[in-house]
ZAKOL-156914 format. One line per 4 residues: number of its first residue (from 1); for each residue x, y, z of N, C-alpha, C. Coordinates in pm, 1 decimal. Last residue first. Layout:
% ZAKOL-156914
NUM) X/Y/Z/X/Y/Z/X/Y/Z | ... .
This chain:
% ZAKOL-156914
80) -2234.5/2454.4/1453.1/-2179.3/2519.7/1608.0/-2155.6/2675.4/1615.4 | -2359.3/2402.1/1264.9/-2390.0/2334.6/1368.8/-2328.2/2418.6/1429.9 | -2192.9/2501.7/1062.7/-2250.6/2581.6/1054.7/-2352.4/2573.8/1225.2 | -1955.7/2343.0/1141.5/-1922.0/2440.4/1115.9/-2085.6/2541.1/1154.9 .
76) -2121.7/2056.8/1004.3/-2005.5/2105.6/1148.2/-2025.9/2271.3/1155.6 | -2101.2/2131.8/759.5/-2224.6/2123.9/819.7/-2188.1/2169.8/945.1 | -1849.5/2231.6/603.4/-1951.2/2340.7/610.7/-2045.0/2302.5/705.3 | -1782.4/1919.2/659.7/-1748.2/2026.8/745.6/-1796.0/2138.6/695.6 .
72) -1893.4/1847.9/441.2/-1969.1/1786.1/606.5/-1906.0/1908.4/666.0 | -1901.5/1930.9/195.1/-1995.0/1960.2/267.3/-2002.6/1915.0/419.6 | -1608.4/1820.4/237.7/-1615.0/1974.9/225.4/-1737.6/2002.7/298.4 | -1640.3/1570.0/193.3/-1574.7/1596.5/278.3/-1593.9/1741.8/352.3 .
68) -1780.8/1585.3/-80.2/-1862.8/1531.5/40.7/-1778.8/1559.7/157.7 | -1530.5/1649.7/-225.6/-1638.1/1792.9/-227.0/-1760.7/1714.4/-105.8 | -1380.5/1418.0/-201.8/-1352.5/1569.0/-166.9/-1466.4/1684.0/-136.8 | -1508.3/1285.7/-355.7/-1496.3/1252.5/-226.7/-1471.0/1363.9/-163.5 .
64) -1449.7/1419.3/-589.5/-1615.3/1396.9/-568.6/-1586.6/1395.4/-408.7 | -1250.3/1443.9/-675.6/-1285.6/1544.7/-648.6/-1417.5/1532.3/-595.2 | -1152.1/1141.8/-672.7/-1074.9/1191.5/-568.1/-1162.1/1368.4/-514.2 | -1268.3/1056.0/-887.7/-1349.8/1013.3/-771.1/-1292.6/1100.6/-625.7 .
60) -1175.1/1258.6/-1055.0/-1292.9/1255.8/-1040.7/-1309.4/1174.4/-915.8 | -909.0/1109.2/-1128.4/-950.2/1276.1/-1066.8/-1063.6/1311.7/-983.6 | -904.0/858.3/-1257.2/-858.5/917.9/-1058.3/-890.0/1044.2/-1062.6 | -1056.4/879.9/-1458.6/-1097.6/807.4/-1350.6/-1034.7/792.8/-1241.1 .
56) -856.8/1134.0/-1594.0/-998.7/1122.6/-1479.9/-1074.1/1049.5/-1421.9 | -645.6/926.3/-1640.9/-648.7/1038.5/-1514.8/-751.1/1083.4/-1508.0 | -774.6/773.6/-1840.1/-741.8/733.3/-1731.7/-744.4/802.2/-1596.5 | -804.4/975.8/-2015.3/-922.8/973.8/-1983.3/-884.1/841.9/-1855.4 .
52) -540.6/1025.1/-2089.0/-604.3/1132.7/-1983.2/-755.4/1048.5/-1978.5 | -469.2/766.4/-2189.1/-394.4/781.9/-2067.4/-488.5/937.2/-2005.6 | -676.8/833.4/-2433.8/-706.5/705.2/-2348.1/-611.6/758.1/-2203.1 | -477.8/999.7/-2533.7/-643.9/1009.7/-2514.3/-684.4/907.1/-2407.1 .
48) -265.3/921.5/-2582.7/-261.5/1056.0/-2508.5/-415.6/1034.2/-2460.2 | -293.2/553.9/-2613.2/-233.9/692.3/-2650.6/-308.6/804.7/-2595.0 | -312.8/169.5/-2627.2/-305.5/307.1/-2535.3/-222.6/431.0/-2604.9 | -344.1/-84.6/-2703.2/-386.7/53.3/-2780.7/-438.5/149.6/-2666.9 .
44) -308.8/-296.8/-2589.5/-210.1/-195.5/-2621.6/-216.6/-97.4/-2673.5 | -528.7/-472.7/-2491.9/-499.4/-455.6/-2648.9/-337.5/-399.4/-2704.3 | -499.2/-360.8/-2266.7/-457.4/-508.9/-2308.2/-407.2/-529.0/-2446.3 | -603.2/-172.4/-2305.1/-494.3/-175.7/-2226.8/-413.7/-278.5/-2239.6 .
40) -890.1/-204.1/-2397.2/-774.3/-83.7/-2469.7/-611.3/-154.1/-2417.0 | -1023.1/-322.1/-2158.2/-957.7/-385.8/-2331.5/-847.9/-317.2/-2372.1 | -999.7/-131.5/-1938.7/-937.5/-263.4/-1983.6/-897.7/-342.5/-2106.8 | -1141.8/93.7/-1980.4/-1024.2/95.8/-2053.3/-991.9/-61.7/-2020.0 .
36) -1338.9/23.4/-1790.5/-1414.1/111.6/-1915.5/-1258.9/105.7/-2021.1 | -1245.6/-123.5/-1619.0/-1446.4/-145.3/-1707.8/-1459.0/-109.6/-1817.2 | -1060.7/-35.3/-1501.9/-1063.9/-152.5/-1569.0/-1165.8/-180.7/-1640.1 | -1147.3/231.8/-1461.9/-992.4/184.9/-1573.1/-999.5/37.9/-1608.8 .
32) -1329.9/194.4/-1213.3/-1342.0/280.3/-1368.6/-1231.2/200.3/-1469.3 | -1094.4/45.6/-1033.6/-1196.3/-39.3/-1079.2/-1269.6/54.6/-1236.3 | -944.4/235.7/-1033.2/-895.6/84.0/-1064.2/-982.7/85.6/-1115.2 | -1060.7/455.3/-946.6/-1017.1/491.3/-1062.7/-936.6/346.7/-1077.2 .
28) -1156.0/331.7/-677.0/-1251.8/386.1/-773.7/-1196.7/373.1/-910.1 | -910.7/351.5/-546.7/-975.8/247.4/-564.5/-1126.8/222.9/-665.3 | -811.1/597.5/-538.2/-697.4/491.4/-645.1/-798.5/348.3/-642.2 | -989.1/713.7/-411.5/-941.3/795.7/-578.4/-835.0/654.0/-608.8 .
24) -995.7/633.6/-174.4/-1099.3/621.4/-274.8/-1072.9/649.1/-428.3 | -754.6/741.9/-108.0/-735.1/571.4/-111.0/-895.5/566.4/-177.3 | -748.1/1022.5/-130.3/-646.1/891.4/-222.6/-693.5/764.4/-239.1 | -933.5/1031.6/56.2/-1009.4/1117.5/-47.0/-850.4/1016.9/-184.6 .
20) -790.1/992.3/293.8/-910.6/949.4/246.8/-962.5/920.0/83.6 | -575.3/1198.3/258.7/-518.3/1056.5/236.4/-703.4/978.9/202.0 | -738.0/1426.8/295.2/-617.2/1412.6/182.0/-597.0/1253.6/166.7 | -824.9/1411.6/543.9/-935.0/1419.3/392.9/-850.5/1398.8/309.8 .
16) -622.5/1407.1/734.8/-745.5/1317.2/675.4/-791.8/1261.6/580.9 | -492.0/1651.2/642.4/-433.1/1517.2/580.0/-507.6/1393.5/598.9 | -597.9/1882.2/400.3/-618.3/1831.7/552.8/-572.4/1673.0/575.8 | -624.3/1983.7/144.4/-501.9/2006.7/215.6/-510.1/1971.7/380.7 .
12) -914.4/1956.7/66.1/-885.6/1874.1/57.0/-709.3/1857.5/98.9 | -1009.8/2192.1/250.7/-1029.2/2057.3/246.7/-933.8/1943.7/212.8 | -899.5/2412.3/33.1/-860.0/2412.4/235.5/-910.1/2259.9/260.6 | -987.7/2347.5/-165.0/-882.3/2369.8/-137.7/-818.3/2320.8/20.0 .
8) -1269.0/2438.1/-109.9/-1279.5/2261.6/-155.1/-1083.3/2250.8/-136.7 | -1253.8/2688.4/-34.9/-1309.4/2601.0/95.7/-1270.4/2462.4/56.4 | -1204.8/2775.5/-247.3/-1106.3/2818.9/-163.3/-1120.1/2667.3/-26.0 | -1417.1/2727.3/-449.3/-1271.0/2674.5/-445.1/-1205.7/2708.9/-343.5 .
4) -1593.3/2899.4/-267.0/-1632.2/2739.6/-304.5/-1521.3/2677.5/-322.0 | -1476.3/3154.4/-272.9/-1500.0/3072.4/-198.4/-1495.2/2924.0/-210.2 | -1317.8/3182.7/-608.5/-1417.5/3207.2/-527.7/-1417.0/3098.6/-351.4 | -1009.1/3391.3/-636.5/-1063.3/3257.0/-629.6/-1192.8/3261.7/-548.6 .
């Protein structure tokens, strides 16, 4: 595993950054799900496609937050 994953790993297993990095990932991936899938949802025309493109409007905000978490502490880190 390269670094980069090792370090975004070790991050995001910090229970700070872990719970942080949730409560942006379930508040992001509301608001995505409702903009962009709301009709669908309503409609009922939900299937395999639509429910994963749900899970990346929580994946994504959860990996983004994550990877700003990461760079601060590389900064820390490099600071001292």
């Amino acid at each position: 595993m390269s670094r980069f994953l090792r370090d975004l790993w070790r991050s995001a297993r910090r229970p700070a950054v872990f719970r942080r990095c949730v409560l942006i990932a379930v508040v992001v991936g509301s608001l995505l799900t409702a903009v962009n899938l709301g009709g669908s949802i309503v409609r009922g025309d939900v299937d395999v496609h639509v429910l994963l493109k749900i899970a990346a409007n929580f994946c994504v905000p959860f990996i983004v937050s994550n990877l700003g978490a990461m760079a601060s502490l590389r900064a820390e880190v490099r600071r001292e």
